[in-house]
C-alpha positions, 0 to 999 in steps of 0.5 A: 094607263099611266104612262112609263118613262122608259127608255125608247124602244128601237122601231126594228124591236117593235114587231107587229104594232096594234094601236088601241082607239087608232081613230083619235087624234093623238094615236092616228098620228102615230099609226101613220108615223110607224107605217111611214117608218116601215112598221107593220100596223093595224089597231081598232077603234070603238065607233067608225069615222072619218079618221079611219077612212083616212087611216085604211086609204093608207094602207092601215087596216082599221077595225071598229069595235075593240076585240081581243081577237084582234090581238091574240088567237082562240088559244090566248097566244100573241097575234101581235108584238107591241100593243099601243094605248092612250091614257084614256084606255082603261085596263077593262078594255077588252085588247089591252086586259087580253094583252096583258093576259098573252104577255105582250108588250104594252106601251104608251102611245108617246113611248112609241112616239119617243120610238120614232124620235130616234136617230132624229132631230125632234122638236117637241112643243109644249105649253098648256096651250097654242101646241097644235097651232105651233106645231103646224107652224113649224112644220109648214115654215120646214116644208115651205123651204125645202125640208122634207121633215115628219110631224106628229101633230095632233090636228090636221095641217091646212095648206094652201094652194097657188089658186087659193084653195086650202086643202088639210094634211093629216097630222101625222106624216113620215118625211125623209128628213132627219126631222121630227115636229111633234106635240109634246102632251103635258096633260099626264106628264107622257112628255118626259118620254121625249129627248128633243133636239129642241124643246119649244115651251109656249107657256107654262100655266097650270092645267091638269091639276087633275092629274098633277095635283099642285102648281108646283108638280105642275111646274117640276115636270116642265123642269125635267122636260127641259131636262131631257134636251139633248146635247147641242140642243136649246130651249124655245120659250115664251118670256112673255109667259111667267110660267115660261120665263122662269122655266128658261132663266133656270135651264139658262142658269143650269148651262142650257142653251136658251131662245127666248122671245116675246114683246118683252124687252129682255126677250132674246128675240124681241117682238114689235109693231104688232098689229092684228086684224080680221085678215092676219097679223103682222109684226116685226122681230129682232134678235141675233138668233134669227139674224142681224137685220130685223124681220119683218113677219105677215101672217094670214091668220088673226091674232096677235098670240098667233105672233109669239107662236110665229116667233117660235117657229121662225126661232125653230127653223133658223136653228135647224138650219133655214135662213131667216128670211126664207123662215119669215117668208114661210110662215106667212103661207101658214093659214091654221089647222083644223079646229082652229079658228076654222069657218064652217060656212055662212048663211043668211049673213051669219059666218059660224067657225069652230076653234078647239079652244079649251083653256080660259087663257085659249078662249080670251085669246080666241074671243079677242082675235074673234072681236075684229073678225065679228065687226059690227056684229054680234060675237055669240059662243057656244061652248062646251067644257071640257072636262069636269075636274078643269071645269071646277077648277078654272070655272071663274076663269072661264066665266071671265073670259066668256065675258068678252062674247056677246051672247054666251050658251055652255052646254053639257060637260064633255066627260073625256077620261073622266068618270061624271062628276053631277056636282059640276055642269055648265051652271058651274059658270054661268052661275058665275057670269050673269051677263056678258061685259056688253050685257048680253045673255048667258045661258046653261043649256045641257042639251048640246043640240038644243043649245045648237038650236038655241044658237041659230035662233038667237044669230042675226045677220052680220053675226059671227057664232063661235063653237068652242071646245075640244069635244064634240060640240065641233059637231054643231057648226052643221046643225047650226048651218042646216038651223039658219039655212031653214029660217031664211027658206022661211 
């Protein structure tokens, strides 16, 4: 479904709310948002799993298997009021075709999100890449100085303990401050839903061209999202970005108020003396809108992009009221969310992490972060594309960034949305890297668990295997643990 841009609903007129595939990332955190706001909830999804366990420990009832009687009665009238759907629900499923047949109100999963940002002060983050991770910035800068604020996050948020251990919050979570953070998806243009208080834009490099078409549309929508802003509101934006930069001198030069920040000199808010290691990463920031006196930033997790997204939320936070220092502070107890750099386990020597990346501009930042965190060992990547339309269209781009691994298997495209394209497959970028910068193998292995396979044998101790990708190669760390804990049994 393609989304509407409407008008939001108010949540009172919403009745009874069904939500279609619960279990994904993006509508479980609108189920739990709209029952944390009074709501009366419940939605299916097409397989069990840990997200609906989580779901029906709140209270939500969650069904598996999608089924019309789940909606309207044996007599086709409304058992619901409201029937909620990502775009990747197509017409033929059987709760949204017995919906439209009943009469019921359809609507896109962030039309109900735009429900929720009613009466409140939203932050919407987008950028072709670095939403999630910004997004739980700022949501942990908020809570770590006192605000109960909501977000809508499409991942979940790992906080640490005073004794170290690192739980993980649901992405989605009703506060009772007047606060909404959320991601701001891009993908199928649904953002232009959204009227934020503060629009936060972390780069504006094209993707989704599959749904776009050009640079140029790609581009436009970002324009009017900066549009939707509401009065009294500001642009957050990347002038280290191109894409971004632009995006901010033209809302600055249309009377909108602008943050910018960046290592960039011209940056409003001005980022120096990185630094970035295994542990973290560390920086100094300055600008009059995060205070008079510099700021200096420590973070607990590596990377120097992870910098420009710290700038964001400290930017964010001192506007919505956060006292610069505290909001410095704050970030510093920001330690990832899930699927981003997140270890899965050692043995034998080996650490295996896992990181949603899926971008070429996401995996040369993954992979450069990665490189210190490796060491003197071997830095090996499983990955997993995503998307077949992206896969053809950046596949140079992917094959460049991969380089910087030591020893690279993609497997089989993960299809997503789309229908299987048989002329594009994981040889569609290894065909265009015969080796990695340091000489080491490529391989195309369709078969993800032979891949996983392949990936134990090939790891020596001292290694660090990445597997990358926003499908379900995350299911591979596992595998590859269970692999190398065999062969050291041996």
């Amino acid at each position: 479904m393609i989304p509407e841009i409407t008008d939001p609903i108010p949540l009172s007129d919403l009745g009874r709310v069904h939500l279609i595939a619960i279990g994904g990332a993006g509508v479980s955190v609108v189920a739990r948002l709209l029952a944390g706001r009074g709501v009366s909830v419940q939605g299916s999804d097409a397989a069990e799993s840990a997200a609906l366990v989580a779901l029906r420990n709140d209270g939500i009832t969650a069904w598996v298997g999608h089924d019309a009687a789940h909606v309207v009665d044996a007599d086709g009238k409304p058992l619901v009021d409201t029937v909620v759907v990502s775009s990747a629900i197509r017409e033929n499923n059987p709760e949204l075709a017995a919906a439209r047949a009943a009469g019921i109100r359809v609507i896109h999963r962030s039309q109900a999100l735009a429900s929720l940002m009613l009466g409140m002060r939203a932050v919407a983050v987008a950028g072709a890449h670095g939403k999630t991770t910004t997004s739980a910035m700022i949501a942990t800068v908020l809570h770590a100085c006192g605000s109960d604020a909501s977000f809508a996050i499409g991942g979940t948020v790992r906080v640490a303990a005073e004794d170290g251990s690192i739980s993980a919050i649901p992405g989605g979570y009703a506060g009772k401050a007047d606060v909404l953070v959320a991601e701001a998806d891009e993908s199928d243009g649904s953002f232009l839903n959204y009227a934020p208080f503060i629009a936060v834009v972390t780069n504006v490099e094209p993707d989704h061209l599959d749904h776009y078409g050009t640079r140029e549309a790609f581009d436009q929508a970002f324009v009017e999202f900066a549009g939707k802003i509401v009065p009294g509101g500001c642009l957050v934006a990347c002038q280290d970005d191109e894409g971004a930069a632009s995006l901010a001198a033209a809302y600055r030069q249309s009377g909108g108020t602008v943050v910018t920040y960046g290592t960039d000199a011209s940056s409003d808010v001005v980022i120096t003396n990185v630094t970035s290691n295994d542990h973290g990463a560390a920086a100094t920031m300055a600008g009059p809108a995060i205070g008079d006196q510099p700021l200096d930033v420590t973070l607990s997790v590596p990377g120097s992009h992870m910098i420009l997204n710290a700038a964001s939320a400290i930017i964010t936070a001192v506007a919505l009221g956060i006292a610069p220092a505290d909001a410095a502070a704050a970030v510093g107890k920001f330690v990832g969310t899930g699927r981003r750099f997140e270890e899965r386990g050692e043995v034998g020597g080996v650490r295996v992490v896992d990181d949603y990346a899926h971008h070429p501009t996401e995996i040369e930042a993954l992979l450069r972060a990665a490189r210190p965190v490796a060491g003197t060992g071997a830095l090996r990547v499983l990955f997993q594309p995503h998307l077949f339309s992206r896969t053809r269209i950046f596949a140079d781009r992917f094959a460049a960034a991969l380089a910087l691994a030591d020893d690279v298997i993609v497997t089989g495209i993960y299809k997503a949305r789309e229908d299987v394209d048989p002329n594009v497959t994981a040889r569609t970028i290894t065909d265009l890297l015969p080796q990695t910068a340091s000489g080491g193998p490529v391989r195309a292995i369709e078969d993800r668990m032979e891949a996983a396979h392949a990936m134990a044998q090939s790891a020596q101790p001292g290694d660090l295997v990445l597997t990358v990708g926003a499908g379900d190669v995350t299911e591979l760390g596992p595998v590859i643990l269970a692999d190398l804990g065999q062969s050291a049994g041996s």
